[in-house]
Structures are given as structure tokens and as C-alpha cells.
DODO-818530 format. One line per 4 residues: number of its first residue (from 1); their letters; for each residue x, y, z of N, C-alpha, C, O, CB. Coordinates in steps of 0.001 Angstrom, whole numbers. Glycine has a CB too. Layout:
residues N
NUM> a> X Y Z X Y Z X Y Z X Y Z X Y Z; ...
end
This chain:
residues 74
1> xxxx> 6341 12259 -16846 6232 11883 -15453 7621 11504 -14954 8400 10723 -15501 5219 10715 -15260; 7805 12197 -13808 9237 11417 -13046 9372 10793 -12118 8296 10844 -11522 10122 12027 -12654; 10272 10008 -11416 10590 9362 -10449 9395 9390 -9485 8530 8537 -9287 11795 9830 -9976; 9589 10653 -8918 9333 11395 -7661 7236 10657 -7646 6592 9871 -6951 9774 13749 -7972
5> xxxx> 7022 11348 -8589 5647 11353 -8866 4927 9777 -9137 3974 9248 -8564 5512 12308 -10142; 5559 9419 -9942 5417 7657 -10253 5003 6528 -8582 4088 5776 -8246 7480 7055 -11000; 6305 7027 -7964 6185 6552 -6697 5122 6930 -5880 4490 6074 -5261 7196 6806 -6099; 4887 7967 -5817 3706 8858 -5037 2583 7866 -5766 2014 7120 -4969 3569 10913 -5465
9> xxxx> 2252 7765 -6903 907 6620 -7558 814 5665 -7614 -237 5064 -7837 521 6495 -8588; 2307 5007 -7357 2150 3011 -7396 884 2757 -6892 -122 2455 -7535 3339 1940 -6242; 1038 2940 -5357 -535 2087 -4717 -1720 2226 -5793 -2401 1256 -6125 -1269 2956 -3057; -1925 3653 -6360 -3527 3653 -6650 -2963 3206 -8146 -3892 3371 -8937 -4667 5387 -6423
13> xxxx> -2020 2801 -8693 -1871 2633 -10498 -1918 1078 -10040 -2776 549 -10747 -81 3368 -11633; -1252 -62 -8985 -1511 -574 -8605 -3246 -1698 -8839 -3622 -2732 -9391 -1040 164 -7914; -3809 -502 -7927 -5511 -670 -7770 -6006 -151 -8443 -7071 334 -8062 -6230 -333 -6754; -5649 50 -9627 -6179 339 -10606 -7656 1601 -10289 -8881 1612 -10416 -6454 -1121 -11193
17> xxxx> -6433 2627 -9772 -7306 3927 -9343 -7143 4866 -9823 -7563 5830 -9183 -7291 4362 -8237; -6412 5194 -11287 -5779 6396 -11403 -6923 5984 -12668 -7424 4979 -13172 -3887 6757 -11435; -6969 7745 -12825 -7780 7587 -15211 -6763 7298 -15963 -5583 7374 -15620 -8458 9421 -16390; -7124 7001 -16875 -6943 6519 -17772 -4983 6730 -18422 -3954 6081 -18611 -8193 7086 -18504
21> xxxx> -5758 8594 -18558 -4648 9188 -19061 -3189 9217 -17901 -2153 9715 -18341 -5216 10688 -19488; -3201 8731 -16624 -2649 9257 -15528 -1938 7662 -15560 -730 7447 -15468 -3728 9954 -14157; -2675 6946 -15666 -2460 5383 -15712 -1185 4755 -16850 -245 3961 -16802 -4045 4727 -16204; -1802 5614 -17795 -954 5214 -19305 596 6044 -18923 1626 5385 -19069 -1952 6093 -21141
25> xxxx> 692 7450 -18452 1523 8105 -18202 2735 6934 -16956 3768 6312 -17207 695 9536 -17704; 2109 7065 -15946 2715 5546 -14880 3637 4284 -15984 4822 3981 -16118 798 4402 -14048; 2442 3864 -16557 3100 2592 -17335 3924 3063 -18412 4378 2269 -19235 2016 1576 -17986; 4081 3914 -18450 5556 4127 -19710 6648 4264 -18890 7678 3596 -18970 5601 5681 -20852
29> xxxx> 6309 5519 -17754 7492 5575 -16832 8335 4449 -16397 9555 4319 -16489 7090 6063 -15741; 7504 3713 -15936 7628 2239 -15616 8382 1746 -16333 9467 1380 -15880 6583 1477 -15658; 8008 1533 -17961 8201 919 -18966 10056 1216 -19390 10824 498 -20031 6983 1449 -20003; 10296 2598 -18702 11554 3233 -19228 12433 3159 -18184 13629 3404 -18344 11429 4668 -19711
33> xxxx> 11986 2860 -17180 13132 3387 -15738 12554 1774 -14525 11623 1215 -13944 12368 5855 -14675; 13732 1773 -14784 14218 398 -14096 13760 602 -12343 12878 87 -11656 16228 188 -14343; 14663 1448 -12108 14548 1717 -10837 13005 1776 -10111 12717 1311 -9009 15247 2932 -10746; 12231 2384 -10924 10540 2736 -10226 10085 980 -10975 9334 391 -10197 9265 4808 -11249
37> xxxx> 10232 605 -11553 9773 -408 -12342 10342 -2141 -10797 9693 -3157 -10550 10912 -197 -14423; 11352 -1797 -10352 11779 -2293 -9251 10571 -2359 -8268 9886 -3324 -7931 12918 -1518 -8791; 10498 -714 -7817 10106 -74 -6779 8722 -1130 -7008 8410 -1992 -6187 10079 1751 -6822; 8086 -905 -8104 6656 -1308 -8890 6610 -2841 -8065 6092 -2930 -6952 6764 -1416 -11051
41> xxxx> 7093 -3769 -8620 7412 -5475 -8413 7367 -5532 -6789 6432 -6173 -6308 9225 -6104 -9116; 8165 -5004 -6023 8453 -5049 -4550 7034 -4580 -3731 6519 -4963 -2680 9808 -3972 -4197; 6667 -3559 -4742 4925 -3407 -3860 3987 -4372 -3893 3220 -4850 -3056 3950 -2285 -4405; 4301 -4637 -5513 3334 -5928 -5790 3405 -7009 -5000 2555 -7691 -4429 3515 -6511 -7038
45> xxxx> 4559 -7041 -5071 5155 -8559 -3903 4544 -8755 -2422 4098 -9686 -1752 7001 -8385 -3431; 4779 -7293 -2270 4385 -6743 -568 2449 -7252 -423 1736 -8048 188 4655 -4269 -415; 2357 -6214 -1391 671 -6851 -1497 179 -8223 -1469 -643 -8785 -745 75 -6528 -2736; 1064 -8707 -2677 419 -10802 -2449 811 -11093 -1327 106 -12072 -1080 1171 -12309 -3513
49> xxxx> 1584 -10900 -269 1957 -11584 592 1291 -10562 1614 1231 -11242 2638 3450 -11968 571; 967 -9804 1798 -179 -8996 2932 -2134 -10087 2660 -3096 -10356 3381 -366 -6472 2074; -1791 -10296 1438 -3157 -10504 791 -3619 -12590 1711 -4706 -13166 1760 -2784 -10401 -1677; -2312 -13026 2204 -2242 -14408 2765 -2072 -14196 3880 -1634 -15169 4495 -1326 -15318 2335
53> xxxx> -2279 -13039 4626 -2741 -13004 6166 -4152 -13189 6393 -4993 -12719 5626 -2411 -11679 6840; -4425 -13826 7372 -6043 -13981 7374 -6191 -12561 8244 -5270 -11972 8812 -6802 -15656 8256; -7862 -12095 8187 -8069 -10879 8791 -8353 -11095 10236 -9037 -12035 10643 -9133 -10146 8126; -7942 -10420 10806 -8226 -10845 12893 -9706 -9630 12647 -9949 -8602 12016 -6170 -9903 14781
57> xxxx> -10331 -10489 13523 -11396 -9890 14151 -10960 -9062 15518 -9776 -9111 15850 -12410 -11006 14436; -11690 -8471 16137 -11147 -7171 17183 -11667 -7412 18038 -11896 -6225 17806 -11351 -5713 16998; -12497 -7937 19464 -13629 -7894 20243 -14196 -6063 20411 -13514 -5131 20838 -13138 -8713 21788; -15084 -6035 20104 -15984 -4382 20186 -15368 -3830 21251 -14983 -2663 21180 -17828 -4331 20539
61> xxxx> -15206 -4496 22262 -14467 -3904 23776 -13085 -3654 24074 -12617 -2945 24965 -14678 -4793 24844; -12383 -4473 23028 -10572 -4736 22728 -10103 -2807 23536 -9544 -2815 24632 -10010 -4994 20013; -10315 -1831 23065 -9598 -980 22810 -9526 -719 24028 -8471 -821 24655 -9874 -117 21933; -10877 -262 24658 -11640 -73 26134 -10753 -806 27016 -10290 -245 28009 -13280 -725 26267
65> xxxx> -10437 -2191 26699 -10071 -3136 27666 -8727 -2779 27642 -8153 -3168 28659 -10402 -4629 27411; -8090 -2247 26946 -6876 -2262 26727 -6491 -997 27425 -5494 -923 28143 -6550 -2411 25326; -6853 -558 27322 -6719 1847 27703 -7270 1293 29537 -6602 1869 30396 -9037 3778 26199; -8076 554 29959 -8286 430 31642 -7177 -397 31950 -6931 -319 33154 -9795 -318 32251
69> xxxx> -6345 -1222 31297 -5127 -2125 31644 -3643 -1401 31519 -2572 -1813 31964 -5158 -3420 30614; -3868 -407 30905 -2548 668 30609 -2787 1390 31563 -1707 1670 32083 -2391 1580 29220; -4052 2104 32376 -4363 2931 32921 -4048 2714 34542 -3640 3424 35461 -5560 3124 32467; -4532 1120 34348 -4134 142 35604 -2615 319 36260 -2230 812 37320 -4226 -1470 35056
73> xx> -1865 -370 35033 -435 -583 34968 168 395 35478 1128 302 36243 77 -785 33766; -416 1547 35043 662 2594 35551 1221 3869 34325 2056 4714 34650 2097 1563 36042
end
């Protein structure tokens, strides 16, 4: 596995979405190359700290209300 490809799978090796064999392949890459192994930590990071936003609710009408106020505006 190289660079290129490793990166393309963080998220789902991550979330523990890839099989088995695809998974094990990731974590050696990882294991050998600094640089994606970086890349690896900085997502993780990104994630815990996405994970301490609370979730906003939307009002059902938000979008509607929003597209007649743009429409308004001009």
C-alpha cells in the first residue's frame, strides 16, 4: 500500500470500516511512514475535537425561510 491510497482510507480505517485484510494493510503503512502516520494523528485530532461540538437542531422551515429572504433581498 502507498501514500496515495492510505490517505484515500484514513476516515473509514479510522471508523473502523475497512476488512480486515485492507485494515491490517493501512496499519503497517502507517506503522512504516511517518508522514501518513502524521496525516493519521491530525484526523484523529480533527475528529475528537468535531466530536465536542454539540449538534444544532435546524427548524423544518430553516431552508424555506432562508431561500424567501435571499429571494427578498435581492
Amino acid at each position: 500500500m502507498n501514500c496515495q491510497e492510505t490517505k484515500i482510507l484514513l476516515s473509514e480505517y479510522l471508523d473502523r470500516e475497512l476488512s480486515c485484510e485492507v485494515r491490517t494493510a493501512v496499519r503497517r503503512h502507517l506503522a512504516g511512514c511517518l508522514d501518513c502516520a502524521d496525516e493519521c494523528r491530525k484526523l484523529q485530532k480533527s475528529i475528537k475535537l468535531l466530536k465536542k461540538f454539540k449538534k444544532l437542531r435546524v427548524p423544518r422551515d430553516y431552508s424555506r425561510t432562508l431561500f424567501y429572504r435571499k429571494k427578498k433581498a435581492g
